[in-house]
Each structure stands twice: as C-alpha cells, then as structure tokens.
One Martini backbone bead per residue (centre of mass of N, CA, C, O) as a GRO file, in nm:
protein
  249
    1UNK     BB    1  -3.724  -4.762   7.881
    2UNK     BB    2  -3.909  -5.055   7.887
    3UNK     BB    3  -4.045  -5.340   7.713
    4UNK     BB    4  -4.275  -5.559   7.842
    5UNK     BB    5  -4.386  -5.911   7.897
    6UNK     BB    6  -4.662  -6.036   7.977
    7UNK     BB    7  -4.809  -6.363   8.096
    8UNK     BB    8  -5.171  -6.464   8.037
    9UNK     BB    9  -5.452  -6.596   8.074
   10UNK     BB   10  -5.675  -6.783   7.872
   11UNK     BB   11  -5.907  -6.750   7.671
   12UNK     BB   12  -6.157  -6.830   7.663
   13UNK     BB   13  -6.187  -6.968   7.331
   14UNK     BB   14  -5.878  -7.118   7.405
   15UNK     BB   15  -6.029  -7.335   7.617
   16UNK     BB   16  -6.260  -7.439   7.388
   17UNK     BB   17  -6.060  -7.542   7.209
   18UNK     BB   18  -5.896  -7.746   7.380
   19UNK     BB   19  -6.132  -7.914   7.490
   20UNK     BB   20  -6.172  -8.025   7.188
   21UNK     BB   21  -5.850  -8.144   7.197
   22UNK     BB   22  -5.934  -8.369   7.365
   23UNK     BB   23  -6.183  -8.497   7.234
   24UNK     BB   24  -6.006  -8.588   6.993
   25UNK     BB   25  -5.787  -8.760   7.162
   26UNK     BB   26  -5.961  -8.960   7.227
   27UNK     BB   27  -6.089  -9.038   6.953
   28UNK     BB   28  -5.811  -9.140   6.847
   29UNK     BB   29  -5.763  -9.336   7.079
   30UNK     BB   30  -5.985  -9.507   7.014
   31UNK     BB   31  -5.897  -9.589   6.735
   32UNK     BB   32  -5.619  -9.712   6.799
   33UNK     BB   33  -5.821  -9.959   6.967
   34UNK     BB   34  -5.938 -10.004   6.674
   35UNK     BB   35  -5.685 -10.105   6.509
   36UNK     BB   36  -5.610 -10.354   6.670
   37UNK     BB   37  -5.875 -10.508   6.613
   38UNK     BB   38  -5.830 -10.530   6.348
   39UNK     BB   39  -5.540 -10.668   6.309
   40UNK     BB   40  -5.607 -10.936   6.469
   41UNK     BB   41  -5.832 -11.010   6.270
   42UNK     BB   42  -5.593 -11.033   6.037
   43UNK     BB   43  -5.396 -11.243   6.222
   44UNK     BB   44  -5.637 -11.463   6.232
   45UNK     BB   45  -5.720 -11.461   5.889
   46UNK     BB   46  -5.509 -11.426   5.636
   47UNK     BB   47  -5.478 -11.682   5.526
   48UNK     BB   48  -5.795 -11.740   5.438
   49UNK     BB   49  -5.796 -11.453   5.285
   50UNK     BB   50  -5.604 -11.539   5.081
   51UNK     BB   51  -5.769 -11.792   4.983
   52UNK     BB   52  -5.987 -11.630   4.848
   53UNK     BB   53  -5.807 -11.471   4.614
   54UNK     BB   54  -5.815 -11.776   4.455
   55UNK     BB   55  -5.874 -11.933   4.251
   56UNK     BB   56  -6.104 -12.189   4.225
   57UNK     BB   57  -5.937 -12.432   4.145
   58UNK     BB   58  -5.722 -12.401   4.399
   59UNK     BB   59  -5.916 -12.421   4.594
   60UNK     BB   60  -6.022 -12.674   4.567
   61UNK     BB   61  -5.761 -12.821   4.598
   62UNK     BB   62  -5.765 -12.769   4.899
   63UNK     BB   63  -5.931 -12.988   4.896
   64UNK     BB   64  -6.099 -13.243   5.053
   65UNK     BB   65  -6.126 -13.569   4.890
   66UNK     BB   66  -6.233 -13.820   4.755
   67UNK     BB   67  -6.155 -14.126   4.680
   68UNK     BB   68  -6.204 -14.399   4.417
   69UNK     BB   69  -6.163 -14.628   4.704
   70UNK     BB   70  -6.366 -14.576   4.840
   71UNK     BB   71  -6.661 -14.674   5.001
   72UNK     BB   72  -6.859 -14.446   4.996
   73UNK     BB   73  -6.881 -14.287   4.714
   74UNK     BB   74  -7.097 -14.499   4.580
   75UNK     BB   75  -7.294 -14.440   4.760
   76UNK     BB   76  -7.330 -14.133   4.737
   77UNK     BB   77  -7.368 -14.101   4.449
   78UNK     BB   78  -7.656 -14.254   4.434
   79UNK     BB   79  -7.771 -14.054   4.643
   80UNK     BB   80  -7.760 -13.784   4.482
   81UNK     BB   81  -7.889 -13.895   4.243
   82UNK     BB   82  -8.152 -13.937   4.351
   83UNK     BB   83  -8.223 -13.671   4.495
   84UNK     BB   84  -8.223 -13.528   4.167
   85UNK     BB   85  -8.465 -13.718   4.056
   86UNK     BB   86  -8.665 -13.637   4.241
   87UNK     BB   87  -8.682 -13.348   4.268
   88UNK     BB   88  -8.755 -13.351   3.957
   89UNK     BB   89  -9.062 -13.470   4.014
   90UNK     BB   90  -9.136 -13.237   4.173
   91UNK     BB   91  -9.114 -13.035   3.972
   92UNK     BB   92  -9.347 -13.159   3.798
   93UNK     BB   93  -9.569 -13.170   3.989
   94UNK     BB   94  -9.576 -12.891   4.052
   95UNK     BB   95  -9.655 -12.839   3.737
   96UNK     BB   96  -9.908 -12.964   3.714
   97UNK     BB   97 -10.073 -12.790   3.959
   98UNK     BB   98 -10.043 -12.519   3.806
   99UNK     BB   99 -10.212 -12.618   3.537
  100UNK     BB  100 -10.444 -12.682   3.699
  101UNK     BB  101 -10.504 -12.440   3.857
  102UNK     BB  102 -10.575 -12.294   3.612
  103UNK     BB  103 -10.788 -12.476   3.455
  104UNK     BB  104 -10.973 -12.398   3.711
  105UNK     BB  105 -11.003 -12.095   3.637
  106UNK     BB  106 -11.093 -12.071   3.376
  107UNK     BB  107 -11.382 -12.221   3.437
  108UNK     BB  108 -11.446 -12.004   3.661
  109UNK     BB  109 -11.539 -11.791   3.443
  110UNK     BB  110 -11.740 -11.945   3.297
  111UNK     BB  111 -11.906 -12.018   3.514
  112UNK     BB  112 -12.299 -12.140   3.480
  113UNK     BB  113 -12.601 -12.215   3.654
  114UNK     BB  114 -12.861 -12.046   3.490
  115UNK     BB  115 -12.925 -12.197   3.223
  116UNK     BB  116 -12.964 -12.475   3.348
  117UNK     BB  117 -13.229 -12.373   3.556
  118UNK     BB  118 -13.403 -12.254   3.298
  119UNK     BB  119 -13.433 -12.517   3.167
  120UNK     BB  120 -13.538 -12.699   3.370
  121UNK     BB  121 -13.793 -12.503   3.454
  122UNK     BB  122 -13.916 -12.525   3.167
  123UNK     BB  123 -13.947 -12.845   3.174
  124UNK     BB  124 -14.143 -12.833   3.416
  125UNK     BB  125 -14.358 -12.633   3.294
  126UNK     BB  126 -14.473 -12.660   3.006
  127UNK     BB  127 -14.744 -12.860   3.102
  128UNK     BB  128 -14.853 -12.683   3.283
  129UNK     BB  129 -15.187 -12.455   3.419
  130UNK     BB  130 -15.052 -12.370   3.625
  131UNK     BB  131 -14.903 -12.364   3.940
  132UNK     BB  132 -14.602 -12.404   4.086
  133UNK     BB  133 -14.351 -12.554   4.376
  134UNK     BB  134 -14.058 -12.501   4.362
  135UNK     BB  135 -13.760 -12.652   4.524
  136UNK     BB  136 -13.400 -12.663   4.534
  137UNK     BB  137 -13.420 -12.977   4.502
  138UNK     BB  138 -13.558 -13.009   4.227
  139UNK     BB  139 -13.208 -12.887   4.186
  140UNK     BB  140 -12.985 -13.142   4.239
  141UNK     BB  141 -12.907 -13.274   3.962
  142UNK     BB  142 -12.804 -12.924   3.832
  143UNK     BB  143 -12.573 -12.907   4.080
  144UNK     BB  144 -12.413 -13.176   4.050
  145UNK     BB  145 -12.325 -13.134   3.758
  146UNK     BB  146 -12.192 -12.893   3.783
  147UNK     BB  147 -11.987 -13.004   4.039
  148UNK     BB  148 -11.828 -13.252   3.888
  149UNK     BB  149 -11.597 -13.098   3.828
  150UNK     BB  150 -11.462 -12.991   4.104
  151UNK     BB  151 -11.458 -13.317   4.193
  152UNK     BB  152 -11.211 -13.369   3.990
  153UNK     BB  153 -11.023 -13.173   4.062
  154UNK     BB  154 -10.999 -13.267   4.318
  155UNK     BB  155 -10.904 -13.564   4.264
  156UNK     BB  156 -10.657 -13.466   4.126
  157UNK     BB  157 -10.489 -13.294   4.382
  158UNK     BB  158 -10.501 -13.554   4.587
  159UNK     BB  159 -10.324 -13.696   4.418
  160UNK     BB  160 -10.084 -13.530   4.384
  161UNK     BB  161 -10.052 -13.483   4.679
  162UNK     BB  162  -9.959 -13.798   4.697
  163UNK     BB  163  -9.707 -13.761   4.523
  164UNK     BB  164  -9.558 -13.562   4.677
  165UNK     BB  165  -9.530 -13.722   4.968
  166UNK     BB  166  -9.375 -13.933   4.861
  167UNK     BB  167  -9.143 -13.777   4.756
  168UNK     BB  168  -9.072 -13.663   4.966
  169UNK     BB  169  -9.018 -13.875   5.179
  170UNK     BB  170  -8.773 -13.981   5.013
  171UNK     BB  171  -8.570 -13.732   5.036
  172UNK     BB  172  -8.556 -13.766   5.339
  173UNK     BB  173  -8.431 -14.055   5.356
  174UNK     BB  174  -8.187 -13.917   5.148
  175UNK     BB  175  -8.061 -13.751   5.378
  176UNK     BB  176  -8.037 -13.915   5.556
  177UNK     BB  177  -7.839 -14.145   5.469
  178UNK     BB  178  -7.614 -13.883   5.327
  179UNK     BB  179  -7.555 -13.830   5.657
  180UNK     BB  180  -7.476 -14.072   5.769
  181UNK     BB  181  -7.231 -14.146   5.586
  182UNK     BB  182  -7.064 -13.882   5.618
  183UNK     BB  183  -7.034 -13.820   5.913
  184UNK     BB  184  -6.843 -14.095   5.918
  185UNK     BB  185  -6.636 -13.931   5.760
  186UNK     BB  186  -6.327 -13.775   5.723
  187UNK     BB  187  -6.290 -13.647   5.485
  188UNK     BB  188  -6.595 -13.485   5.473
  189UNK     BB  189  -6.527 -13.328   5.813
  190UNK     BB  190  -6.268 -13.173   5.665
  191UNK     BB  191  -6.442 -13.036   5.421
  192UNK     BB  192  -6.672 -12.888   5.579
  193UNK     BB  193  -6.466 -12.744   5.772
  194UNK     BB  194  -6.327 -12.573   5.551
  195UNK     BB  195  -6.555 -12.466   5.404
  196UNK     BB  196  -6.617 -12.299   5.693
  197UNK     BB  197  -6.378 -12.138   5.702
  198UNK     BB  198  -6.436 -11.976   5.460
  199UNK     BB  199  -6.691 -11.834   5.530
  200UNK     BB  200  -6.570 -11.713   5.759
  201UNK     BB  201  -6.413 -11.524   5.630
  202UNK     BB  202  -6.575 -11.396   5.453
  203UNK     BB  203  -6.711 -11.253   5.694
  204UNK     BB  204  -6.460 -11.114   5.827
  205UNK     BB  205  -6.409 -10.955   5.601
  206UNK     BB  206  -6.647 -10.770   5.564
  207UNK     BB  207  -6.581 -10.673   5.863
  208UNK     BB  208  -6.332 -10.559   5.830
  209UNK     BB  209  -6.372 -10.347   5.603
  210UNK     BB  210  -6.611 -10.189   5.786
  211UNK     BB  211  -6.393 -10.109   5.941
  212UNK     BB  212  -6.229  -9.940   5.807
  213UNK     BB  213  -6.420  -9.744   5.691
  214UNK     BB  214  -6.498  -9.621   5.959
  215UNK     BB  215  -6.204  -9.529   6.040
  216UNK     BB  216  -6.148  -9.358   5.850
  217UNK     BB  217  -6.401  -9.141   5.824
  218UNK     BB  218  -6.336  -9.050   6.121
  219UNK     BB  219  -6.012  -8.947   6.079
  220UNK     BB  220  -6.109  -8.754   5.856
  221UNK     BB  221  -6.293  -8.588   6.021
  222UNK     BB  222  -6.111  -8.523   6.260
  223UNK     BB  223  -5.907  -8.384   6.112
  224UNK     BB  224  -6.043  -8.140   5.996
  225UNK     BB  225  -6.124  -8.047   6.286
  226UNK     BB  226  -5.829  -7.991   6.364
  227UNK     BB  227  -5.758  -7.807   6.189
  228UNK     BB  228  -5.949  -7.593   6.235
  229UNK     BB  229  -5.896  -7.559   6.516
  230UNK     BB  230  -5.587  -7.488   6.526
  231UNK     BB  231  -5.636  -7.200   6.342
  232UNK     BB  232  -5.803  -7.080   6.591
  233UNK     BB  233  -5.566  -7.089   6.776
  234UNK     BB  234  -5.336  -6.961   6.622
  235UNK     BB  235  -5.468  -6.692   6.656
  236UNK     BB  236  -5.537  -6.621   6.927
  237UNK     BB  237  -5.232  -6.679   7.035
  238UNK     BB  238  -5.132  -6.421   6.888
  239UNK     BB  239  -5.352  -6.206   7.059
  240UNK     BB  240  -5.383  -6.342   7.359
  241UNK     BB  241  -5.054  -6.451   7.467
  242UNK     BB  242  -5.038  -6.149   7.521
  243UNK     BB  243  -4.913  -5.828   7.733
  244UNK     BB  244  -4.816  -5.518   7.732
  245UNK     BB  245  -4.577  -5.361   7.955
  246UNK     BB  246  -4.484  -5.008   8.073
  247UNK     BB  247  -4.166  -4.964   8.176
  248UNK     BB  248  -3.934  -4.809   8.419
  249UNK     BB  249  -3.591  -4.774   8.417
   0.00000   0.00000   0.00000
C-alpha cells in the first residue's frame, strides 16, 4: 500500500487572500509610478533647494545685485526712501483717525440734549400765566448747539481724509516710478527671476515633502496588511493545499 499526495484546487478563502494580493500589488506598483514623479521633481529642483538650505547671508550673495556706479540706483534708493516716508505719514494719519474716533465715541457716551431742552422749556415759559403751545422749531438753536460739536468731527475727518488720499496718491505715483525705474533694469530682472525662482522651490520642497510623506504612510499600510495576509495565506496553504489519498499498490 503506498500513500499517494493529490493536489485540489484552492480554497474560497485562500482565493480570497489572493484577490486581495493582487489588489495590493496594484497599490505598490500605482507607488512606485508616484515615487518616479516624485524623484522627477527631486531632479528638476534638487540644485534650488539646496540652494534654500544655505545660510541666508550666502543666499543673498548668490543674488544680483546692483553696482554702486549703476545709474539707476540713485534713483531707486530715493523713490524708496520717499515711499517709506509716505508709508510713515500715512500710519501717523491712521493714528489720528482712530484717536479721533475715540474722542468722538467717548463724547456720545455722555452726550445728551436733555438738560439743555429743559432748561430752555423753563426759561420759555417761566413768565408765562397760561399754557402756551411749544413746537420742535422753537427749540432749534439748541439742536443745532448739541450738534455742533458732531459738526466739528465731521469737518476733522474730511480733512484727515483729504490727507490721507493726498499721500496715498502719492505712493501710488512712486511706486509707479519704482516700476518703471526696476522694468527695465537687467540687473534687477535677473534678481526678481532668481528670487522668483526660490520662492518656487520653496513651494515644489513642501510639496516633495507632503508627497513623501504621503507616500511613506500607504507603503507602511500596504506592507502591514500584506503581511497580515501572508500569514494567512501561509496557514490556508499548510492545511488545504494538499489531500492524501489511499491507494494499493
């Protein structure tokens, strides 16, 4: 009698962990189609942000800068100095605006036209021996009283706003100036490029990063559950990848 091994067809559930080893292998193969597109992005940046992560002092040199016999500096650094003292006027004028805005809101906390009405009623009337018949006109020079103070603010405000549009037109002027000055400077179009060209770095290094990351996160996912699976996989395959069978020889 010999004892023969006969190999069945698999079972639902070692089917199952199949499907889903396959479904995994997509996963892994779909990472390593993003892990190309991240390494692309790694080697069409890498000079870039490498540049980013040297001190600021030798960034800065790696700019174009302007000469000191440049012909346009002159001009720059005074349409500059000018804008940064407008700049200053307009936050002092700001600051006026809003302590006046105060002063005028502690006034209505107090203000009341009541007193001043009674005191008028009183003196309309206090010689009087009948009734006699008052109507809101005859109390409008002590409207007009109570509301000249408010009259007052109003005509502060208009000015301040008349100054504060005056110097804004002016920065407007100079920054016009400043542009036109910069446009066509090549020095200064070279230097807004590199600078420009940091700032995207910046921007594509977050974004590496953020794909890393992300990256990372479902690989250790993925690797987790295919072991899991694995493991039952390897149980399933010990007890039901074969079935002995009993023959005589």
């Amino acid at each position: 009698m010999t004892l023969v091994w006969k190999q069945t067809g698999l079972c639902p559930s070692s089917r199952r962990l199949l499907t889903t080893g396959t479904q995994y292998n997509d996963i892994i193969k779909e990472a390593q189609r993003a892990d190309l597109i991240v390494e692309a992005k790694m080697n069409n940046w890498s000079k870039a942000i490498a540049m980013l992560s040297k001190p600021v002092s030798e960034i800065q040199q790696n700019l174009p800068v302007l000469l000191i016999d440049d012909i346009s500096l002159e001009l720059i650094e005074s349409t500059i100095k000018k804008i940064r003292e407008n700049m200053q006027m307009l936050e002092e004028l700001s600051n006026v605006g809003a302590g006046l805005l105060v002063k005028m809101d502690k006034h209505t906390e107090t203000d009341d036209i009541l007193p001043l009405l009674l005191k008028s009623f009183h003196d309309k009337t206090k010689n009087e021996s009948s009734a006699i018949v008052l109507r809101a006109e005859d109390f409008k020079t002590e409207v007009e009283q109570q509301l000249s103070i408010y009259i007052a603010f109003d005509k502060e405000f208009a000015e301040l706003n008349t100054e504060q549009l005056e110097v804004g037109n002016t920065i407007k002027k100079l920054f016009t100036q400043l542009t036109d000055c910069t446009a066509k400077n090549e020095t200064l179009i070279k230097r807004t490029e590199a600078i420009g060209n940091l700032l995207s770095a910046f921007d594509k290094f977050k974004e590496i990063r953020i794909n890393l990351v992300e990256g990372i996160k479902v690989m250790y996912t993925v690797m987790l559950q295919v072991k899991t699976a694995m493991r039952e996989l390897e149980v399933y395959r010990r007890f039901y990848s074969s079935t002995p069978i009993i023959q005589t020889s």
